[in-house]
PyMOL Python script that loads the backbone (N, CA, C, O; Angstrom):
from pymol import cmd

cmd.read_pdbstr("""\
ATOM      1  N   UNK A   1      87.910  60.516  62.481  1.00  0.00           N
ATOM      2  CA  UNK A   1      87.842  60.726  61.053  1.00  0.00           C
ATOM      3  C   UNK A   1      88.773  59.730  60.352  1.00  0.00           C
ATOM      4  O   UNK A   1      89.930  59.635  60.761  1.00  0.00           O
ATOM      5  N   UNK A   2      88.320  58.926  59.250  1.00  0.00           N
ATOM      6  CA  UNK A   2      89.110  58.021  58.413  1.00  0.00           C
ATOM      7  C   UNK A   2      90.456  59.063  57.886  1.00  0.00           C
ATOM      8  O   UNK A   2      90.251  60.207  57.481  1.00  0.00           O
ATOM      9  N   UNK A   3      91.248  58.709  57.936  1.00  0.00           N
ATOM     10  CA  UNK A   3      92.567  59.090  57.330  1.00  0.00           C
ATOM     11  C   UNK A   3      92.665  58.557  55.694  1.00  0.00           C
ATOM     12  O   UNK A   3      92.386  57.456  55.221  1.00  0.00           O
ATOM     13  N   UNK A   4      93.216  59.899  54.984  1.00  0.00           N
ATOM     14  CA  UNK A   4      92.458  59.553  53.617  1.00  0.00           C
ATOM     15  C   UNK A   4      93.800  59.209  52.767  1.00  0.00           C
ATOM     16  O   UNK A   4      94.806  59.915  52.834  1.00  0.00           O
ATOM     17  N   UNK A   5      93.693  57.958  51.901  1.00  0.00           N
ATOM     18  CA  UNK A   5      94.700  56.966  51.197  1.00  0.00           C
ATOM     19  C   UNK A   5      95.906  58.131  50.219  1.00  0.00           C
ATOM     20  O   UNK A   5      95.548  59.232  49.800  1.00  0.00           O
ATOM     21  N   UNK A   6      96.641  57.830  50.119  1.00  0.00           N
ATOM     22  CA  UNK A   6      97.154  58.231  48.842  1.00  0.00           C
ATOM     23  C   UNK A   6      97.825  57.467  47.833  1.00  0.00           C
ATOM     24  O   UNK A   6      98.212  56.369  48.233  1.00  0.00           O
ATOM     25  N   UNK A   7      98.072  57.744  46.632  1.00  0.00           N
ATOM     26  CA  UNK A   7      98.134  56.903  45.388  1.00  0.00           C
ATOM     27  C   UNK A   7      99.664  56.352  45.666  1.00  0.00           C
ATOM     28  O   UNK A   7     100.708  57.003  45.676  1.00  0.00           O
ATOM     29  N   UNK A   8      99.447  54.868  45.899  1.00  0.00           N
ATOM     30  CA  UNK A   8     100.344  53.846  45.628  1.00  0.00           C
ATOM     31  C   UNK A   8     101.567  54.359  44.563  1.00  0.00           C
ATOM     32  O   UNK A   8     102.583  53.667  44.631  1.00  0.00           O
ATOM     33  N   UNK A   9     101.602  55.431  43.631  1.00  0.00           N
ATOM     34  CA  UNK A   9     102.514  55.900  43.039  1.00  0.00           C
ATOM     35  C   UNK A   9     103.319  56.902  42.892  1.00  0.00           C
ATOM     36  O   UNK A   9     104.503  57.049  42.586  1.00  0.00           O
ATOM     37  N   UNK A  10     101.946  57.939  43.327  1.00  0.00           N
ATOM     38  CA  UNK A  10     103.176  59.202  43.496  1.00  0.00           C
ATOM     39  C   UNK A  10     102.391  60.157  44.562  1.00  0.00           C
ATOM     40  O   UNK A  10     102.525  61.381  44.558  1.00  0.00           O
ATOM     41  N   UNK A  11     101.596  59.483  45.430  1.00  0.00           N
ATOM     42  CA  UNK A  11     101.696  60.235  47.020  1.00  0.00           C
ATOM     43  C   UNK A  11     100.461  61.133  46.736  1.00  0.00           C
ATOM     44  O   UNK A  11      99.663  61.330  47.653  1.00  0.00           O
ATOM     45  N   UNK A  12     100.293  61.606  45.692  1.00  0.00           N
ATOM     46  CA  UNK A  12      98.997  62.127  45.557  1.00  0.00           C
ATOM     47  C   UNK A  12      97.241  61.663  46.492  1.00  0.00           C
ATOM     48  O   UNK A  12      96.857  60.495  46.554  1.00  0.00           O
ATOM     49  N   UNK A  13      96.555  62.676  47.017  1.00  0.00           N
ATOM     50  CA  UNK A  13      95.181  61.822  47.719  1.00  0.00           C
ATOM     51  C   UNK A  13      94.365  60.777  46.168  1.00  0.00           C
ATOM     52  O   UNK A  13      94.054  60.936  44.987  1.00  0.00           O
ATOM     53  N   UNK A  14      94.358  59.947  47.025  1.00  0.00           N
ATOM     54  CA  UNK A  14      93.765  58.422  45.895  1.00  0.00           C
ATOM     55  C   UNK A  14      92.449  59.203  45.755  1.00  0.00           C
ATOM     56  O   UNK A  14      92.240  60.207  46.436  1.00  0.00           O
ATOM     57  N   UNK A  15      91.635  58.767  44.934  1.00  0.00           N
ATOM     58  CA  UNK A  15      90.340  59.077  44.450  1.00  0.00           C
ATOM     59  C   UNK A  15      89.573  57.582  44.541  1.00  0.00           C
ATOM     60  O   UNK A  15      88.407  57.296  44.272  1.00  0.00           O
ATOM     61  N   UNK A  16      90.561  56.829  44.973  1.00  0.00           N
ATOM     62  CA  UNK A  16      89.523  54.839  44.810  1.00  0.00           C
ATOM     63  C   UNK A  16      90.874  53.972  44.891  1.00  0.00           C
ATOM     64  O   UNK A  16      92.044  54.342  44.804  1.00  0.00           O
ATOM     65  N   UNK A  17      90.386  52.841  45.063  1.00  0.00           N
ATOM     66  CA  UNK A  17      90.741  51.652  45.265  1.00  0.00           C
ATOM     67  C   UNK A  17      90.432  50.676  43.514  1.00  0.00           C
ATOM     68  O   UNK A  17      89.432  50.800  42.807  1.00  0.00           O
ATOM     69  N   UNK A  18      91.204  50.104  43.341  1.00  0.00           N
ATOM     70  CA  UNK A  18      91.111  49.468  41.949  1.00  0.00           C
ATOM     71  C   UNK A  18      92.268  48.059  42.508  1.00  0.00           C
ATOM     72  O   UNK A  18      93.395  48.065  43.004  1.00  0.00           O
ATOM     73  N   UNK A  19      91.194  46.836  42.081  1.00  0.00           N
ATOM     74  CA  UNK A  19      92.353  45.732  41.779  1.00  0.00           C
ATOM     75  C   UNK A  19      92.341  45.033  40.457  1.00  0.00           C
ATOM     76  O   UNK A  19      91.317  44.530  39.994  1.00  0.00           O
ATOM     77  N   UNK A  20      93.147  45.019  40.044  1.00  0.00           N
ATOM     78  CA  UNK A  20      93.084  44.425  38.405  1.00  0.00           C
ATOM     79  C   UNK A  20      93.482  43.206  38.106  1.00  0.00           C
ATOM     80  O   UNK A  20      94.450  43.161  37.347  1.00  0.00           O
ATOM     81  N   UNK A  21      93.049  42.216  38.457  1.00  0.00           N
ATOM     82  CA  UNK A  21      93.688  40.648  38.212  1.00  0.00           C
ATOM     83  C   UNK A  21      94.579  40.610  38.661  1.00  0.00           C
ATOM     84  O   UNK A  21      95.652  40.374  38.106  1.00  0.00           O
ATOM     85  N   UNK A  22      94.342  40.892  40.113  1.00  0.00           N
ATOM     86  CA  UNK A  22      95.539  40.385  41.245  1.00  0.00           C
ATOM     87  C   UNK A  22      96.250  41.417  41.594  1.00  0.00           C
ATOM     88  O   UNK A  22      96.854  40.962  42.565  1.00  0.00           O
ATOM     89  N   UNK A  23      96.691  42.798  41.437  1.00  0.00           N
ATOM     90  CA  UNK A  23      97.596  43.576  41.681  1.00  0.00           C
ATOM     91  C   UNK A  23      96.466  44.664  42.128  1.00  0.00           C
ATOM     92  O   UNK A  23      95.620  45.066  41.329  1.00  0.00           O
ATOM     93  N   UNK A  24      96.543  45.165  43.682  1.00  0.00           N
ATOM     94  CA  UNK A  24      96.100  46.155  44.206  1.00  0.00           C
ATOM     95  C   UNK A  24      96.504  47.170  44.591  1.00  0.00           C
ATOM     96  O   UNK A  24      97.414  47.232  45.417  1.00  0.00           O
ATOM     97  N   UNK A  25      95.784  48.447  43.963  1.00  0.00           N
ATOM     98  CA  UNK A  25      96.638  50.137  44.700  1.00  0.00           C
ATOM     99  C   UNK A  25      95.456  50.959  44.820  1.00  0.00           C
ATOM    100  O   UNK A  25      94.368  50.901  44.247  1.00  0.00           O
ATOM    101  N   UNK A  26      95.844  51.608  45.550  1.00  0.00           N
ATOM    102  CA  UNK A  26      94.718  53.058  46.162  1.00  0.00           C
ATOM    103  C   UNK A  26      95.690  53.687  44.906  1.00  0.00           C
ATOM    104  O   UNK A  26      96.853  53.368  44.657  1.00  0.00           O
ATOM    105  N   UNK A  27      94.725  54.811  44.105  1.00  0.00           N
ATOM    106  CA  UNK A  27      95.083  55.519  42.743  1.00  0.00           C
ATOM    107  C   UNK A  27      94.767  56.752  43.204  1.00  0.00           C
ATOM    108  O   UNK A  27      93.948  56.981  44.094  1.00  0.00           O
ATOM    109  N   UNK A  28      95.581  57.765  42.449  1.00  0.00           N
ATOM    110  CA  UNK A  28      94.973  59.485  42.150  1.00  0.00           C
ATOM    111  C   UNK A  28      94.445  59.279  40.938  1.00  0.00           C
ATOM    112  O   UNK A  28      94.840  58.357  40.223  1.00  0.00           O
ATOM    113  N   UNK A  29      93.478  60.129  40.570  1.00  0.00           N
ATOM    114  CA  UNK A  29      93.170  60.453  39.136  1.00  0.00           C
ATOM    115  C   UNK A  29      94.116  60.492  38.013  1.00  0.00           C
ATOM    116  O   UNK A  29      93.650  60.612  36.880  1.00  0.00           O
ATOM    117  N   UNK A  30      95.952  60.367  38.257  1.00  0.00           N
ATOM    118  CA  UNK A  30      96.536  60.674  36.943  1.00  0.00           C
ATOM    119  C   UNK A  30      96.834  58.625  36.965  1.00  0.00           C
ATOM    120  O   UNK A  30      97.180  58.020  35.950  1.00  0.00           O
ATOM    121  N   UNK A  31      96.628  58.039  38.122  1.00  0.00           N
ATOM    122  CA  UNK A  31      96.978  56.734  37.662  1.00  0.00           C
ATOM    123  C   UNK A  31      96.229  55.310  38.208  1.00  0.00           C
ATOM    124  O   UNK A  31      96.560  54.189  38.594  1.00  0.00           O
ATOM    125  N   UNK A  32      94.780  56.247  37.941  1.00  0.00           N
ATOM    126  CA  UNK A  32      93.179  55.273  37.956  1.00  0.00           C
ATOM    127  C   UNK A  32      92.980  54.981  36.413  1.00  0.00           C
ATOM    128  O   UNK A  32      92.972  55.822  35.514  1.00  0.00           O
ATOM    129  N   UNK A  33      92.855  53.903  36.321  1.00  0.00           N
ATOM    130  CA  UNK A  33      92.082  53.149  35.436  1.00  0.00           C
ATOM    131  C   UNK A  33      90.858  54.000  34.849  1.00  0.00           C
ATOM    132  O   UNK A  33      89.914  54.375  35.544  1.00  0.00           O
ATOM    133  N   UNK A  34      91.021  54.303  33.230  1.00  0.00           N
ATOM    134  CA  UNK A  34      89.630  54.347  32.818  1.00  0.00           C
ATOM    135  C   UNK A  34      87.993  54.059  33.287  1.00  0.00           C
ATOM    136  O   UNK A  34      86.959  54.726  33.256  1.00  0.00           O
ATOM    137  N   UNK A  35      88.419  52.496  33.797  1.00  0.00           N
ATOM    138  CA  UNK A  35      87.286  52.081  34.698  1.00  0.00           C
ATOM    139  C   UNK A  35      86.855  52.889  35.704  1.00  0.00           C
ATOM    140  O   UNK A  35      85.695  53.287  35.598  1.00  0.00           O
ATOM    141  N   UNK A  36      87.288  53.128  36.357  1.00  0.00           N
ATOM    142  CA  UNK A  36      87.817  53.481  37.855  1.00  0.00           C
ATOM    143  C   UNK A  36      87.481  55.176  37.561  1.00  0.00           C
ATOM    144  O   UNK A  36      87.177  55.765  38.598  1.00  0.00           O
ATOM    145  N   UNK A  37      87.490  56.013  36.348  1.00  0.00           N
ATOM    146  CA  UNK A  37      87.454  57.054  36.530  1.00  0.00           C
ATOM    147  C   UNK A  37      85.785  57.243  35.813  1.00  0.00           C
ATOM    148  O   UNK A  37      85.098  58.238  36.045  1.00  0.00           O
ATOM    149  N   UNK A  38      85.432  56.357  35.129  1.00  0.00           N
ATOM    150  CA  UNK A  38      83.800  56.507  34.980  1.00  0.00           C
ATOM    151  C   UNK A  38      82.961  56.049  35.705  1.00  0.00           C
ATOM    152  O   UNK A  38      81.816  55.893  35.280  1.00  0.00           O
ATOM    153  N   UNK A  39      83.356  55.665  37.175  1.00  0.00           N
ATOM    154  CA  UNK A  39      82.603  55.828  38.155  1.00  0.00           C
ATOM    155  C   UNK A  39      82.269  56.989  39.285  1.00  0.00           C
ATOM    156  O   UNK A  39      83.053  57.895  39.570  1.00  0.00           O
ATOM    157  N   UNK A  40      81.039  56.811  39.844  1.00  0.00           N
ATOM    158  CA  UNK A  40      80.684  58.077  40.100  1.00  0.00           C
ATOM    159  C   UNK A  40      81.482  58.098  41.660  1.00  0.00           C
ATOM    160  O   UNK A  40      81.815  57.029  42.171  1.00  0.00           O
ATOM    161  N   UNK A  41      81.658  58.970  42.115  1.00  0.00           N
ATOM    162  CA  UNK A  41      82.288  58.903  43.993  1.00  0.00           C
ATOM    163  C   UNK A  41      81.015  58.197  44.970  1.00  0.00           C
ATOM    164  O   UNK A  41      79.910  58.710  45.147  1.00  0.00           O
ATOM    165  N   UNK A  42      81.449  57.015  45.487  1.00  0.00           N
ATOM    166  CA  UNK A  42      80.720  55.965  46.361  1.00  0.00           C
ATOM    167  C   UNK A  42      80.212  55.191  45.426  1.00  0.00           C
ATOM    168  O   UNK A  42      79.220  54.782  46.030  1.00  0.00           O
ATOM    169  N   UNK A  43      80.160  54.562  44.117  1.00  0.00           N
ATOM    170  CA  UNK A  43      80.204  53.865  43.128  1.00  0.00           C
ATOM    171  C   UNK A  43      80.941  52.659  43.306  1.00  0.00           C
ATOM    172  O   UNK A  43      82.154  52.863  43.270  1.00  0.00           O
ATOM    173  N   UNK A  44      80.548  51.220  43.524  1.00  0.00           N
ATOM    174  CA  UNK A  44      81.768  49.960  43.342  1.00  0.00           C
ATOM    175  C   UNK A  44      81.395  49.297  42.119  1.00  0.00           C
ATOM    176  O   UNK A  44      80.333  49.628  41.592  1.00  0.00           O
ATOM    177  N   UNK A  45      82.008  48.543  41.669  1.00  0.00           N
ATOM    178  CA  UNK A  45      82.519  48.086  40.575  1.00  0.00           C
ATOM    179  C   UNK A  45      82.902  46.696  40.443  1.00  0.00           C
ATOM    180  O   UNK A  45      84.001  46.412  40.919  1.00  0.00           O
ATOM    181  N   UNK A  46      82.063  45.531  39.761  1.00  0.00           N
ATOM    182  CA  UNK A  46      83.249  43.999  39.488  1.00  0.00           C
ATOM    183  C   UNK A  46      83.506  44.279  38.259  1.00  0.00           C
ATOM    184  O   UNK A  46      82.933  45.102  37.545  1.00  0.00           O
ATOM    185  N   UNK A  47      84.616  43.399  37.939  1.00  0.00           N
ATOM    186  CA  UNK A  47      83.899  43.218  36.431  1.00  0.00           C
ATOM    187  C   UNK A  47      85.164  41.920  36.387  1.00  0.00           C
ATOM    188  O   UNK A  47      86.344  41.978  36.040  1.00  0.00           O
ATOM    189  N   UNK A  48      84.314  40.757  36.905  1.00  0.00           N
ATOM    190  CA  UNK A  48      85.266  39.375  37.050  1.00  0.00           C
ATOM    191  C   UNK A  48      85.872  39.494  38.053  1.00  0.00           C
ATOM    192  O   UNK A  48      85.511  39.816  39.185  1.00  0.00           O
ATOM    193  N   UNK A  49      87.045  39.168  37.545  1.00  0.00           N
ATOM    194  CA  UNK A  49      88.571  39.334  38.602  1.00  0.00           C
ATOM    195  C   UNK A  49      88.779  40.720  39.333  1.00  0.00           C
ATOM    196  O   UNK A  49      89.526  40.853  40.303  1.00  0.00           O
ATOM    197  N   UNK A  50      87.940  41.870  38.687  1.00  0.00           N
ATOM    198  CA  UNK A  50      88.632  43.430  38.658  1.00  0.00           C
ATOM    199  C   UNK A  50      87.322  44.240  39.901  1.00  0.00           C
ATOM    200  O   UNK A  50      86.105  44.067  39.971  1.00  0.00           O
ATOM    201  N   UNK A  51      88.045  44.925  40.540  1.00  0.00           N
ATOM    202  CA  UNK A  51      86.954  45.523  41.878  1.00  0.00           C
ATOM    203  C   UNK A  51      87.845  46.567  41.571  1.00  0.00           C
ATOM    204  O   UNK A  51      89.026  46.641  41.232  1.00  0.00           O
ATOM    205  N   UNK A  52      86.398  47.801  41.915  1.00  0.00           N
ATOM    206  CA  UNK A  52      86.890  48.798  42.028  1.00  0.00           C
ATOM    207  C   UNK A  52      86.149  49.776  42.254  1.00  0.00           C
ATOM    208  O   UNK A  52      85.039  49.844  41.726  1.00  0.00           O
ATOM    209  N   UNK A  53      86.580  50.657  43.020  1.00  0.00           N
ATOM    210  CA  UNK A  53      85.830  51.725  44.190  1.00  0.00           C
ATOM    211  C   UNK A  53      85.927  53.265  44.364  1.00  0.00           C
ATOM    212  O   UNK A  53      86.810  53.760  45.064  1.00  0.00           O
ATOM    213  N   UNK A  54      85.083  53.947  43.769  1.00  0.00           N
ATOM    214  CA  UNK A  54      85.515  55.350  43.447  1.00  0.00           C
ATOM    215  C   UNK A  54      85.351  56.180  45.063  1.00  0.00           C
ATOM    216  O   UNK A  54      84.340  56.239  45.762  1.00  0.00           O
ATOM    217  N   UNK A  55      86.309  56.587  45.249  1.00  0.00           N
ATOM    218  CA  UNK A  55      85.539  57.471  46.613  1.00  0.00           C
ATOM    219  C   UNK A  55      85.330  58.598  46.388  1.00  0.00           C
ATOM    220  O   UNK A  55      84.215  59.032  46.677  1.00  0.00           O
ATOM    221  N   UNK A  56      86.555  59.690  45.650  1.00  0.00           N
ATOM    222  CA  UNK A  56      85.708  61.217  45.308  1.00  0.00           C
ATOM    223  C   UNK A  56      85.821  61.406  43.763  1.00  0.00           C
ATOM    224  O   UNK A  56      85.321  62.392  43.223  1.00  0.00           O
TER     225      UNK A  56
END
""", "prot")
cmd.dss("prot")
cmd.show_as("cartoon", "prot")
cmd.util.cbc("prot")
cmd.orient("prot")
């Protein structure tokens, strides 16, 4: 079983992966991107420079 990420900030389980013009973190819902939270779970995302990957 994949071992599941937690948010680059405060340890919380990440909900996605988001990189924003160069700076990358696995996020929880209190510190995902707008972007990142109007995607649906298994949803990816460019938009230019910016990737981003909803998992739940």
């Amino acid at each position: 079983m994949a071992e599941k990420k937690k948010c680059e900030y405060c340890e919380k389980e990440a909900i996605g992966f988001q990189s924003l013009e160069g700076s990358f973190a696995w996020v929880c819902r209190d510190h995902a991107d707008s972007l990142l939270l109007e995607l649906k779970p298994g949803e990816k995302q460019v938009y230019g420079a910016c990737y981003l990957e909803r998992y739940t």
